[in-house]
N, C-alpha and C positions, 0 to 999 in steps of 0.2 A: 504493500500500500504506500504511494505518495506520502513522506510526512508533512509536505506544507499542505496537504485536501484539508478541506473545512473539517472540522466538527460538527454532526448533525446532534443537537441540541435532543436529550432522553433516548439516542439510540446507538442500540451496541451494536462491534462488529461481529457476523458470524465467525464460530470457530473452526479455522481447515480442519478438515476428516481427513483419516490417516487411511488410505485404501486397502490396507492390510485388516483393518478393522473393523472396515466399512457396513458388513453388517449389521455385526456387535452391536457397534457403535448408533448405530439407525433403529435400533428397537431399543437402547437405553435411553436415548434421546426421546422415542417417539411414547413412553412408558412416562417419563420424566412431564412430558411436557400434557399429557393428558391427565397426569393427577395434576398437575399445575391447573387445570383448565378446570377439572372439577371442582377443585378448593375455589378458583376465582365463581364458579357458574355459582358454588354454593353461598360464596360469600356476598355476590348480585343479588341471589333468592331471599335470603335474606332482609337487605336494605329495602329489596321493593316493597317487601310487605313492612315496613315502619314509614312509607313512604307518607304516608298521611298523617302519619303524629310527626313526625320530624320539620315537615317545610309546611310554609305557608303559599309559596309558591315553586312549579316546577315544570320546564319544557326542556324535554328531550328530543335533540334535532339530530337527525342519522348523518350523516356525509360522503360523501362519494368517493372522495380522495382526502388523507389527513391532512388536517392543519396544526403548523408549528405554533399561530400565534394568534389570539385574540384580543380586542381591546374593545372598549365601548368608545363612540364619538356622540358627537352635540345631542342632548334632548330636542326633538324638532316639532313635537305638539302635546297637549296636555288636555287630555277628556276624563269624563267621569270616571271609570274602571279601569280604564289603561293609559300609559304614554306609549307616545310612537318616539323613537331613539335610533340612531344611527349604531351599529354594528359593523366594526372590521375586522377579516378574518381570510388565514390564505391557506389556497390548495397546493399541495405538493403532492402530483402528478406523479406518473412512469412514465414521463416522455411520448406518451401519444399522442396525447392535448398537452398544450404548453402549462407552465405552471403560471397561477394564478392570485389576485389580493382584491377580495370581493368585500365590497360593499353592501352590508345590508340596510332596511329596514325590519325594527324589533319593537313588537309589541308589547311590552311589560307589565303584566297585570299590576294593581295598586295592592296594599299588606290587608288582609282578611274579605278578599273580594271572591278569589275561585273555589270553588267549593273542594270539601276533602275527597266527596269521588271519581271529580274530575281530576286533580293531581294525581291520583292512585292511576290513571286509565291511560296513562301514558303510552306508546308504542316503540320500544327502542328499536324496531328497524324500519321507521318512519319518519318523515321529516314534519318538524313542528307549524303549525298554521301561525305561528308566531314571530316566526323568520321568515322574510320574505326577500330576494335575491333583489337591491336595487342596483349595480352597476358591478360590471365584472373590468380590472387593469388586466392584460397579458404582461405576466411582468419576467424579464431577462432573468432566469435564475429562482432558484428556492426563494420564498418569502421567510427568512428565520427570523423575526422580530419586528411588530409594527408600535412605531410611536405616534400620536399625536401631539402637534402644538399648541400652547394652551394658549397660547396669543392670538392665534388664528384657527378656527374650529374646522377649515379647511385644508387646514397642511398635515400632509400623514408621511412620515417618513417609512421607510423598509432598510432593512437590510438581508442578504444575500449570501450564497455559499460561494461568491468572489467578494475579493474587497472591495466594495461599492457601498454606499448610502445612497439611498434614491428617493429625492424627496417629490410628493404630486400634491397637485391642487386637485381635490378627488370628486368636485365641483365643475371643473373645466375639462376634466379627461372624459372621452367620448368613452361609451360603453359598447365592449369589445365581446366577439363569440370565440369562446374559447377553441379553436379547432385547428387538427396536424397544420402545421405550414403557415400560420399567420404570424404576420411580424408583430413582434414587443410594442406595445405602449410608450410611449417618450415620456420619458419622466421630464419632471421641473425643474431637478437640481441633483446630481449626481456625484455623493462625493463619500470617500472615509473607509470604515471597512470593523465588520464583525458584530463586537457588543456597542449599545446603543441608550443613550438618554435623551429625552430635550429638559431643556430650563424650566423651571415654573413661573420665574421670574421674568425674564430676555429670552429674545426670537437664538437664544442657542444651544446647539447641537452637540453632543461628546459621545467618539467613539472608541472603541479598540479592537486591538485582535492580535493577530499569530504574530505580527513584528514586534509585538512588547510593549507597545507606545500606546498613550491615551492621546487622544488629539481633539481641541477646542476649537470648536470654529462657527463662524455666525451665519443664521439667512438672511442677516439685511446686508452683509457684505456683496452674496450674491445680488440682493435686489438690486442695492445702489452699484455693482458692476454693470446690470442687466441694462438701466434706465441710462449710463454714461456709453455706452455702448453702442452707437446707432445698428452694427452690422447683428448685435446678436438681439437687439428689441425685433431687426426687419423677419430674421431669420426665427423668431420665436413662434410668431403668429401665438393662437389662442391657448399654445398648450405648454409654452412658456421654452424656455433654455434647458441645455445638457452644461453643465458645469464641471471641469476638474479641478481635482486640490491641483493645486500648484505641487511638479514635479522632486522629488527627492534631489540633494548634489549625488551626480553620478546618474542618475534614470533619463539623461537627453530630454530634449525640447520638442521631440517631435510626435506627443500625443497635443500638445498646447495649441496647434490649430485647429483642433475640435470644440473648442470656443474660448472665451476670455478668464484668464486662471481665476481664481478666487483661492489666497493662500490662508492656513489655518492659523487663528490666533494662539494657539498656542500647542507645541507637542511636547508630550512630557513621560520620562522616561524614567523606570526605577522598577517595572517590574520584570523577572528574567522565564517567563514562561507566557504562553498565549492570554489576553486579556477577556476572562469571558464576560464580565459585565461592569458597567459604571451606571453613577448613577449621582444626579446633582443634590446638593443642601438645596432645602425648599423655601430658606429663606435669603440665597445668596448666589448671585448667577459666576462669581466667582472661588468658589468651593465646590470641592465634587469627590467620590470616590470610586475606587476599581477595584477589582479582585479579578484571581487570576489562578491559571494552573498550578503557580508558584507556591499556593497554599497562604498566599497573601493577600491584607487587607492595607491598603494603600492612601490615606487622607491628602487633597491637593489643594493649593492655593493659589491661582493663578497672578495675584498681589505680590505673591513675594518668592517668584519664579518658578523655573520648571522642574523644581527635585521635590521629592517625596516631603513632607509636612510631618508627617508619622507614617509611619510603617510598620506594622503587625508580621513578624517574620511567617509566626505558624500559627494564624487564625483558627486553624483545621489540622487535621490529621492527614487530609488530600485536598485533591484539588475542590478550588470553589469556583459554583455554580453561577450562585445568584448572592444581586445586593438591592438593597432598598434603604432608603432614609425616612426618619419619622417624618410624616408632613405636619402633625402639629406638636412635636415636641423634638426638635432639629440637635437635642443631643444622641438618642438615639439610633442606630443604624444595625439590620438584621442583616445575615448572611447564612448563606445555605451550598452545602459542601457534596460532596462524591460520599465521605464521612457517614452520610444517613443523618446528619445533624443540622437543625438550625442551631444558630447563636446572636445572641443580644451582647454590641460592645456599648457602653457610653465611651464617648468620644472625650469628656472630662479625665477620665482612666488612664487616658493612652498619652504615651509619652513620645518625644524626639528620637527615642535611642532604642525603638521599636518593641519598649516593655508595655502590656497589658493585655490582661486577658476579660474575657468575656461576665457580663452581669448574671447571664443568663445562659444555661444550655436548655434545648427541647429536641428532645430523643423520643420522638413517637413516628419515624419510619423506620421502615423494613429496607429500604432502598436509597440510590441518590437521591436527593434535593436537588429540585432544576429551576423552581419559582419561588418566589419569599416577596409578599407583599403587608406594609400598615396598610388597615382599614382606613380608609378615610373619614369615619365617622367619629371612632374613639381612641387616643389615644396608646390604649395598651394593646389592646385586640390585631393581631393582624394573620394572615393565612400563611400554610407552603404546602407544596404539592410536590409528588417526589416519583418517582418509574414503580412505586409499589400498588400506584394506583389510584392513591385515597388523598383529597384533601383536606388538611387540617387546619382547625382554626382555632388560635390559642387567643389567651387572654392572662398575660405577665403578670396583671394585680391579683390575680387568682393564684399565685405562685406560694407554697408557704402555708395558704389559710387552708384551715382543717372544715373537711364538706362530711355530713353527716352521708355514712355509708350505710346500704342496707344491708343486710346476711348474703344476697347474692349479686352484689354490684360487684364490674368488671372495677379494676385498678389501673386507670391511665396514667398517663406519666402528666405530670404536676405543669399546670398551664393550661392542658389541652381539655376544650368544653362542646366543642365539636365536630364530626367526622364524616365527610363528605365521601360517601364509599358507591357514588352509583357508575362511575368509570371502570370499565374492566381489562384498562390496561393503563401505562404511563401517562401522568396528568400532563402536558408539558408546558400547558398556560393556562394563566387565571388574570382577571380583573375584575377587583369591586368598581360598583355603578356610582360613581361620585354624586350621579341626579337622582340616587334611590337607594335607600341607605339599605345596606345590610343584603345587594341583590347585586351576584357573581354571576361573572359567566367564566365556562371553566371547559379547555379541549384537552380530550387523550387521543392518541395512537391506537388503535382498536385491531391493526393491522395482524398481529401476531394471534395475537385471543381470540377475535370473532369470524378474523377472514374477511373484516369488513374495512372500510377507508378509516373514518375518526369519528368521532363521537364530539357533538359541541352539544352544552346544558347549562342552563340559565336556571337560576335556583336561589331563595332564600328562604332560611331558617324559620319554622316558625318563634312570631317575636317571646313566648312562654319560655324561651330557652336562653335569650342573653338579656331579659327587662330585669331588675332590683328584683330579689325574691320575694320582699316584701308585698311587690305590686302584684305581683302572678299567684300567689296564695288570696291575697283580696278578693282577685276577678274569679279564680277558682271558688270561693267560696260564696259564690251567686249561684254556680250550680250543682251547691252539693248533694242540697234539697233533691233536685230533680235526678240527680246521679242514685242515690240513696232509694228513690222510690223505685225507679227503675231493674234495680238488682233487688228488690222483694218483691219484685212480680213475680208468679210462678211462671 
């Protein structure tokens, strides 16, 4: 195998079969992998039938081909029982049909509006009436990571299994049929390569990857390239410019006639393995962090140059996955490893000289960690989703405090309040709805388990399960009466 090939984010490589073995070896695998198949079919059976005390809401969408990545975009109307909300989300293809980063519109039911038999009546090899296909990009390559800009609810970046950023106005790109032999989508700005943030703050962008380097760079540089530019405004027409970074010393000048450079404001160098994620401070467009194969956690300041701020030598045990920063408490920052582990650093902890360890460890997978998100709504609460399947969603302040057990309650690992187990294979993205509190959408790889493309599901908790116990005993106790008569009926 190539060592500089991508990484395909939650999936492993097959193992050479020894032809001498070849039998053997085919019926131990094929033994192996059908109790795997029962344990997961049983541990499905299961969740379905809690499916109606568990959520308050839940759409199970089939998919044809897997997607790496999901996100929510713009809320775009608001009715009685449902919002209608922008959904994006990409297919990765076998090469027959090109691959793809589809546009939806998503129905969102509102919290105690769908009844419990309808939740229950779900069809997991059917596509949900609540997804509905609005615009398809053919896009150059794998989609492995879609961001949104939060300055403009229009600009959606990707990135790809080549080093590319590719950023689109998802408003102005004509919608395309996905079929053998059509050409790529033009994207609106093309630049960077690997893992992926935007600002919360400023129109900017931070990537990294297999060269080691994190790299900071703006889209209003591109704009205001775009608009001084007379040849690449004529040559844009409606679907706007192809931009490159400005060339490396040594890489030649001769991709630079494929339009007007735009160089990155900053590249920053200190980690010595592939970079697989960054991710900015929410209160600062010049702060940000990365992690990396290295097993490092890496703090940057773009104020006060391009070398590491702090540096966490061995964040983990192996390589790390995934980073996120608290959005409403910016000491904060989770990370998720190869390890089977999330961890919680405060950034208060950590030192110059790359001493500090973790507030927090949460050990409830069986598998990598590939996603680690805060909630947007609270503080302490946030998810991670890992190749075992299942995702989790913890809550820190619950860390510690003693929860009355029954005689036959399971024993989770300390944090974790709830288990999102209806995927029956690797989760490999999640996003909370920022315009709907407590309501994820969440894709796995279904390829290996079902025989099927991917699995996307839209789903929230019912609220009895993260509200003040206080409240949920109150509201319980309106129908205890009626609970009570009920079970003395003969």
């Amino acid at each position: 195998m190539d060592p500089q090939a991508p990484k395909k984010r939650g999936r492993k490589p097959k193992p050479k079969e020894d032809k001498k073995d070849e039998p053997k070896m085919k019926e131990s695998t094929t033994t192996k992998r059908t109790a795997h198949q029962h344990a997961v079919d049983d541990k499905y059976t299961h969740w379905k039938s809690l499916v109606p005390v568990l959520y308050d809401w839940l759409a199970n969408h089939n998919l044809v081909w897997p997607s790496l990545s999901c996100r929510w975009g713009p809320q775009l109307e608001q009715a009685t029982y449902k919002n209608r909300q922008r959904l994006y989300l990409s297919e990765q293809t076998d090469g027959s049909v090109p691959n793809t980063l589809v546009i939806a519109n998503c129905e969102v039911v509102k919290p105690r509006v769908a009844a419990a038999e309808h939740i229950s009546q779900f069809n997991e090899e059917a596509r949900s009436p609540f997804v509905k296909k609005h615009k398809t990009i053919i896009h150059p390559g794998e989609v492995n990571r879609i961001r949104e800009l939060p300055q403009n609810t229009k600009i959606v970046a990707t990135h790809t299994d080549s080093p590319d950023v590719l950023i689109w106005d998802v408003e102005a790109q004509p919608n395309r049929h996905a079929v053998l032999g059509a050409t790529n989508s033009r994207p609106d700005l093309d630049n960077a390569e690997f893992a992926l943030a935007m600002c919360p703050t400023e129109p900017y962008v931070l990537s990294g990857g297999k060269d080691k380097s994190v790299v900071l760079w703006s889209i209003q540089d591109h704009i205001t390239s775009s608009a001084t530019d007379p040849a690449t405004a004529k040559s844009a027409g409606s679907s706007g410019s192809i931009i490159k970074q400005s060339p490396k010393p040594g890489d030649g000048n001769d991709k630079a006639a494929d339009g007007p450079s735009v160089g990155p404001r900053g590249i920053y160098n200190g980690h010595e393995d592939t970079v697989e994620d960054v991710t900015f401070c929410p209160s600062s467009a010049q702060e940000f962090c990365s992690v990396g194969d290295d097993s490092c956690l890496i703090l940057w300041d773009a104020r006060v140059g391009t070398s590491p701020v702090i540096k966490v030598e061995k964040a983990h045990d192996a390589d790390l996955h995934c980073v996120d920063w608290n959005p409403l408490d910016d000491n904060l920052i989770l990370t998720g490893s190869a390890d089977n582990s999330v961890r919680m650093f405060d950034r208060r902890n950590l030192t110059s000289n790359g001493v500090g360890s973790p507030i927090n460890k949460f050990e409830g997978h069986s598998a990598a960690v590939l996603c680690v998100q805060w909630s947007p709504d609270k503080s302490s609460v946030f998810g991670s989703s890992a190749e075992d399947g299942l995702l989790n969603i913890w809550d820190y302040e619950k860390v510690g405090k003693k929860v009355e057990q029954g005689p036959r309650t399971t024993h989770y690992p300390a944090g974790l309040f709830f288990q999102h187990a209806g995927h029956r294979d690797k989760v490999v993205d999640f996003h909370w709805n920022a315009s709907d509190p407590w309501t994820v959408v969440s894709v796995s790889d279904d390829c290996d388990s079902t025989g099927g493309g991917g699995t996307l599901q839209i789903w929230r908790m019912s609220d009895l399960i993260y509200r003040p116990q206080d409240e949920v005993l109150a509201e319980l106790e309106k129908f205890k009466a009626h609970v009570i008569s009920c079970t003395s009926k003969p």
